[in-house]
Structure formats: C-alpha cells, structure tokens
DODREN-394124 format. One record per residue (C-alpha): x, y, z. Coordinates in steps of 0.25 Angstrom, whole numbers, plus 5000, padded with zeros to 4 digits. Example, Ala and Ser with C-alpha at 12.3 -4.5 7.8 and 13.67 -1.06 7.14 Angstrom:
% residues 2
5049_4982_5031
5055_4996_5029
***
This chain:
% residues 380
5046_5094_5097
5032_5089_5100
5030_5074_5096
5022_5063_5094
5027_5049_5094
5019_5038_5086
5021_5024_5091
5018_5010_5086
5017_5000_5100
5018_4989_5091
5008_4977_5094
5006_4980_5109
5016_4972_5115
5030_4977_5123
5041_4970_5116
5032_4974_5102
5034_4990_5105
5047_4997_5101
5057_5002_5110
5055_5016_5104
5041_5014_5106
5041_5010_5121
5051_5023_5122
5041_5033_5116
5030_5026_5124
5039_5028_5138
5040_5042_5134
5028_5047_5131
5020_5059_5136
5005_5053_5131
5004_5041_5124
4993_5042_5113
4986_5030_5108
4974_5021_5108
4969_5016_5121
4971_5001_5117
4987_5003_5116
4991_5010_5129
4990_4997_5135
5004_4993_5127
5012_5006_5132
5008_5009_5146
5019_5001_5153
5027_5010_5147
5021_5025_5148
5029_5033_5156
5022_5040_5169
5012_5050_5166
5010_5047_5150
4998_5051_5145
4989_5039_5138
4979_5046_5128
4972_5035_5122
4961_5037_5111
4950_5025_5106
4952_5017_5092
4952_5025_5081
4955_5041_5089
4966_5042_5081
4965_5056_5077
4961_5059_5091
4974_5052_5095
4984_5059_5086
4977_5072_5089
4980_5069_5105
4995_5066_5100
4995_5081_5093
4990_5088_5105
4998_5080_5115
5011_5081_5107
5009_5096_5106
5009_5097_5122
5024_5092_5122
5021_5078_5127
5027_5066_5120
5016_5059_5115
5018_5044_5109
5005_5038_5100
5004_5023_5101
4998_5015_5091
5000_4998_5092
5008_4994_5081
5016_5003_5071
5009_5017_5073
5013_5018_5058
5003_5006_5053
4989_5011_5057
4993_5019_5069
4994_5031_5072
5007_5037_5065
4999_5041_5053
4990_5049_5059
4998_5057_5068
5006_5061_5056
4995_5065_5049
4989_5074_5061
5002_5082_5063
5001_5085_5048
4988_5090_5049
4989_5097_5063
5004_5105_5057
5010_5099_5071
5022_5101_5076
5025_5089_5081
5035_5078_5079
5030_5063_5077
5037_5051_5078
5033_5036_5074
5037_5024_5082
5036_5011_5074
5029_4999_5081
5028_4984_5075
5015_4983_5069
5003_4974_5072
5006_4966_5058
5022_4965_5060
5019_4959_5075
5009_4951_5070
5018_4946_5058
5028_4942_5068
5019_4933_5076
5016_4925_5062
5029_4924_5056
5034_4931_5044
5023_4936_5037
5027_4950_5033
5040_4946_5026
5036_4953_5011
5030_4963_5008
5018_4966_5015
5005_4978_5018
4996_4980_5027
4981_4982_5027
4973_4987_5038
4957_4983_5035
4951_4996_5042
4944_5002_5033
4941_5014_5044
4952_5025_5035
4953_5017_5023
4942_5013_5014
4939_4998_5015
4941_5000_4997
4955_5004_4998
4958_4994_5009
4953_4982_5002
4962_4988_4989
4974_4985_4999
4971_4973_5001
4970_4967_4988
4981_4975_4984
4990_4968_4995
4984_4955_4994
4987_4954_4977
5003_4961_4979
5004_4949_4989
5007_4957_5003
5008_4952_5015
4995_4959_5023
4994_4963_5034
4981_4968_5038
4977_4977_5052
4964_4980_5059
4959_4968_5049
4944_4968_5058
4936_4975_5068
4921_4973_5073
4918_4984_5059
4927_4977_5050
4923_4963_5048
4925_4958_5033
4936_4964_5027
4947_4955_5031
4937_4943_5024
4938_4952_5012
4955_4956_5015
4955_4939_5014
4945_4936_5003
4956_4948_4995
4967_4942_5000
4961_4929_4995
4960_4933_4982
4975_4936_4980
4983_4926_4990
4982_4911_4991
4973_4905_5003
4985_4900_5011
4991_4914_5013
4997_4915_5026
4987_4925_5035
4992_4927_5050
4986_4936_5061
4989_4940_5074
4979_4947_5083
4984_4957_5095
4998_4953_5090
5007_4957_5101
4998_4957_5113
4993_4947_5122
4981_4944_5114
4989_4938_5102
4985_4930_5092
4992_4923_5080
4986_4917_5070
4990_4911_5054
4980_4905_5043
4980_4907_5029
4972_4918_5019
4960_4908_5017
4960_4904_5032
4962_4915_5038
4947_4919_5044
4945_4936_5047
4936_4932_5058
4950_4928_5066
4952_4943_5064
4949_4955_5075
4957_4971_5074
4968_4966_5082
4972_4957_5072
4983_4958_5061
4982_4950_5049
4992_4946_5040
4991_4941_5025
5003_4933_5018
5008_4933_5005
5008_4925_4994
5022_4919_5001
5019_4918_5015
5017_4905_5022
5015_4901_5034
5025_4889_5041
5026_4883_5055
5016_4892_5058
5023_4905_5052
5017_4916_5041
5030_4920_5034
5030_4928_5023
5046_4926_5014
5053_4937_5010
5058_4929_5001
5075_4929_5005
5074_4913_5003
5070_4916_4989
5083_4927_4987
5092_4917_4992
5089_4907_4982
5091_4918_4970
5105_4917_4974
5107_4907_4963
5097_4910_4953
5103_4904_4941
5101_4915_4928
5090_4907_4920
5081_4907_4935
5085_4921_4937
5079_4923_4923
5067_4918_4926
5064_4924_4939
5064_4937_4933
5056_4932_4922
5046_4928_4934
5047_4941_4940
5044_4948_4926
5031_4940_4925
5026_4943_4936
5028_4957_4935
5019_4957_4922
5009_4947_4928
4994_4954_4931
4994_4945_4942
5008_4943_4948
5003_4940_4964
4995_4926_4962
4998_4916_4972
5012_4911_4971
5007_4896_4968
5002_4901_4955
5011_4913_4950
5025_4905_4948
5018_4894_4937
5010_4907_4933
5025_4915_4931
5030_4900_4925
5019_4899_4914
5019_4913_4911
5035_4916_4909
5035_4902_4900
5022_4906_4892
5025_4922_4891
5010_4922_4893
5004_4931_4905
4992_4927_4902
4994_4913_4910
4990_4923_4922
4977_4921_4917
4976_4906_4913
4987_4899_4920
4977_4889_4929
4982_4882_4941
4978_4873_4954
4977_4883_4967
4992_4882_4972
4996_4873_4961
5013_4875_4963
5011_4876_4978
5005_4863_4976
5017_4857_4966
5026_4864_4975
5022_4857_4986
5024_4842_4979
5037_4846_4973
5041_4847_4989
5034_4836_4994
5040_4828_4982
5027_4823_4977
5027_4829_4965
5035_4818_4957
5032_4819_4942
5029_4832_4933
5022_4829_4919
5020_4840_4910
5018_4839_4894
5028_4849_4890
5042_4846_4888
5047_4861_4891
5041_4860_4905
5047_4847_4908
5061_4853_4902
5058_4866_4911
5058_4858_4926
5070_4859_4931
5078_4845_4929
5088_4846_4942
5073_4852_4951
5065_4839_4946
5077_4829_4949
5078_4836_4962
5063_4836_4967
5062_4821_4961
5052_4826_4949
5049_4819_4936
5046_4827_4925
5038_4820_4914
5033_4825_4900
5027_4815_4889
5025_4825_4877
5037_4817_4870
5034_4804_4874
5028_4794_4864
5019_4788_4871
5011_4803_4872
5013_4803_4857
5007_4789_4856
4995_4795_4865
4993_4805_4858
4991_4798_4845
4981_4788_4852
4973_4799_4858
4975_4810_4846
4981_4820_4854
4992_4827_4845
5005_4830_4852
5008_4846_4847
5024_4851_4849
5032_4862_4846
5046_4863_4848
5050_4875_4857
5065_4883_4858
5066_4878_4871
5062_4867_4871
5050_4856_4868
5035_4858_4868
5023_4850_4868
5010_4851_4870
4998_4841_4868
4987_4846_4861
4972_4837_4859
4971_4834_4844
4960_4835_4836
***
C-alpha cells in the first residue's frame, strides 16, 4: 500500500533524533520538507534520495508534493523539526488525504519537541500540568490567542510559548507578560532557550517581571512557570508535588478533616488561582469565619506569609502577639516550643484592664463553645 511517513527530527541534533526516525530517514525514496532542515538528515540519505525542499510557509504545496509523490510508489518521509504533531506537518497531511479521498497509508513518527528539549536544558519546568501557546496569529485570530492565554495564565499552567516573535510580530509577547502579570507573582520562574539543540544554543533564566521580550527572536522557546516553580542552584523546576504525598502518610484524622475542608473552599471560591502567599491565610480566614466574602476584603502586605515564612526559618521571628485568646490557643503548643516561638496575648491581663479604664477604652467579651473571645472596642 502507498504511504506517506510523517516525521518529527527533534531539535536538529543527532543524538536528539529517534532511532525510528533516522531509519525512516535512511529509507527514503524523496525526503519532503523545508529547505532549512535537510541540513540535519543528509548524513543519512541513502544514494539517489530525492530532496524536495519548499520555502517557509509552502506547506500546502508540500503536502501536495507528498500526495503525488506517494501515489508514484516511492517511499516518501516529510520532515518537520520537533514533533511533526505540535505545529508540523501531521495535521495537515491528515487533512489533505481526507479531502483528496486518497488511498494512501500515513504514518506519524514522534520527535522531541522544541519546549521538551528546551525544558531539559533548564531544569524541571514541565513537571505539572502545562499547555502550550504559539503567538502566530497567521491561522489563528490574535482575539482567540490572547483568550488562551489569559485562560492559561489564571488555571496556573506551566506555558510554554513558540514562534513567540518575528520581524511582523513585535508586541505581543509584552502583552502575553503584561497578562501573565496580572495573574502570577513578579518572581515566576521564566526560562528560554534559543536554537535549543544546535550549535547556536542559548540558555537563559529570569523571572516574569524581568524577563525582557527584546531577548526574544523565532528561534526561541519560551517557557512560563507556575505559581510553584522556582528556581535553585541555577535550575527552574516545577514539583509535582510527591514530597507532599509522602507526608500524608500520617495525616492525623482532625488534619485530614481540615484538608478536605481546604479543598472544599476552594472549590466555591470565585477566585481560587491567587498567588499561593495569599490564598492559604485567605482559606484560614474564610474556613474560621464561614464568610466568602473575605475574597473580597481580606487585605494583606505583597507576600506577607512568604515573608513570615521566611523568619520562622531563619528564626528571627521570636514573639507572636495577638489580642485574641482562641488564636493563641489555636498555634500549635509542640510547633511553637520547637521553633523557639513565644506566643503572647494581653486581653486577660490586668494591666490592659487598668489601661483601659485610664484611656476609656471598654474591654467587650463574649464567651464562645470553644473557647474564649475578645475583642477591644473604642468607647464612647
């Protein structure tokens, strides 16, 4: 049976190209594909292999080629770089033997993409969930692709984004960082690699309000972290999270209570993807008040818990002082004697009695089930 085989060459280097791949390639009667890539396979063409090579954006014309080479009984193989699946060929091909009614048998050889190579040279940043965009807007309308990304900036993908700028396209990515920007914190992890794979290789790592899309040309892949990537000793990893599992192991009843409590609020939440430094007091405060409408007023510093976390760990943090006895009595006793915290609340004490008499402040209680209450009101 005639056929057409569709295959990805990966980046552009050898050792990146699959065995199956370099077979087909050895194999082949004509070798169709743009002109750029036949640089990567001609080692390998066998004697006598045809080269028909088309200029950027022929593709119709060089699936056509395929069709009328195919029917002549010669083994044609169609390069793209990459996966010929993402953005390659593979589609189109599909769709013209459709169309034409051909007999013809197609096959799809898988390559590693230009965002899975240039993930490897950065770390581990594809380690969740993750999309990709691609920023042409020559067969998609620039309304629908910027839809995509604010779709996959506010569900907290990983992003990665292809033919991100060209001499035509100049201010998109801005507006892709200025979206971005509107949904993720200013130190997201961004890496990019340009030519990943080939001699020309670049590798470089900043964060979402550094990164600068004048950096940027088509040969570059960008990608976008998450709300839990970061980036140490010089590495952008993304966690999948299997720490996290591990520890569950011996989630005592009352935590495993309140974990699906967490999850439960969330899921009602109207905006359950705000940064993590503000959603966990954000869950807190709603799950103790049964109140959704702290979304709207709870108010707090830019990274305020990043910020405490970070002196509970350094143990500078030394002293918490609140003037409610239930949130003293809810810190965990064996956590605060571990971490060398004090935890202090006056509301009982007499001497803030004494000072509210002198400054004709009244001290307003009420006893609760679960304990004690109080608040400190200005009198008149």
């Amino acid at each position: 049976m005639k056929k057409i085989i569709i295959a990805g060459l990966g980046p552009g280097s050898p050792e990146d190209m699959t065995p199956a791949v370099m077979e087909a390639v050895k194999e082949a009667d004509v070798v169709v594909g743009y002109k750029y890539y036949f640089q990567f396979i001609e080692p390998y063409l066998k004697a006598g292999c045809e080269c028909v090579d088309t200029g950027m954006k022929q593709e119709r014309q060089r699936a056509e080629q395929a069709f009328q080479l195919a029917e002549q009984d010669k083994v044609v193989v169609v390069i793209s770089s990459g996966d010929a699946g993402i953005y390659g060929m593979a589609p189109l091909v599909y769709e013209m033997c459709q169309k034409r009614g051909a007999d013809i048998s197609i096959e799809v050889l898988p390559g590693i993409s230009a965002f899975q190579k240039a993930a490897s040279l950065l770390g581990a940043p594809i380690g969740h969930d993750l999309c990709i965009i691609s920023l042409s807007d020559l067969m998609t309308p620039w309304a629908v692709i910027e839809r995509r990304i604010k779709a996959a900036a506010v569900g907290d993908f990983v992003t990665a984004i292809y033919n991100p700028k060209s001499h035509g396209r100049y201010w998109q990515l801005y507006r892709l960082q200025e979206l971005f920007l509107q949904e993720r914190s200013a130190d997201t992890p961004v890496g990019y690699v340009r030519q990943a794979g080939r001699e020309e290789q670049e590798v470089k790592l900043t964060t979402l309000s550094e990164f600068d899309p004048e950096d940027i040309d088509m040969f570059t892949v960008v990608l976008i972290g998450n709300s839990q990537s970061y980036i140490n000793d010089g590495k952008f990893i993304t966690p999948r999270g299997y720490y996290r599992e591990e520890k569950q192991e011996d989630v005592k009843p009352g935590q495993s209570i309140m974990m699906e409590s967490f999850r439960t609020i969330r899921a009602e939440m109207q905006h359950p993807d705000v940064p993590t430094w503000r959603l966990w007091p954000l869950l807190h405060a709603i799950h103790t008040t049964v109140d959704f409408g702290m979304e709207e007023c709870l108010w707090m510093d830019e990274h305020a818990t990043e910020i405490l976390y970070n002196k509970v760990v350094d143990g500078s943090l030394k002293h918490i002082v609140t003037d409610v006895t239930m949130a003293a009595s809810g810190i965990r006793k064996g956590a605060l004697e571990r971490l060398g915290i004090e935890v202090h609340c006056y509301i009982n004490d007499p001497r803030s009695k004494q000072m509210a008499d002198e400054k004709g402040i009244t001290l307003c209680g009420r006893q609760c089930a679960n304990g004690t209450f109080r608040d400190l009101r200005l009198g008149a």
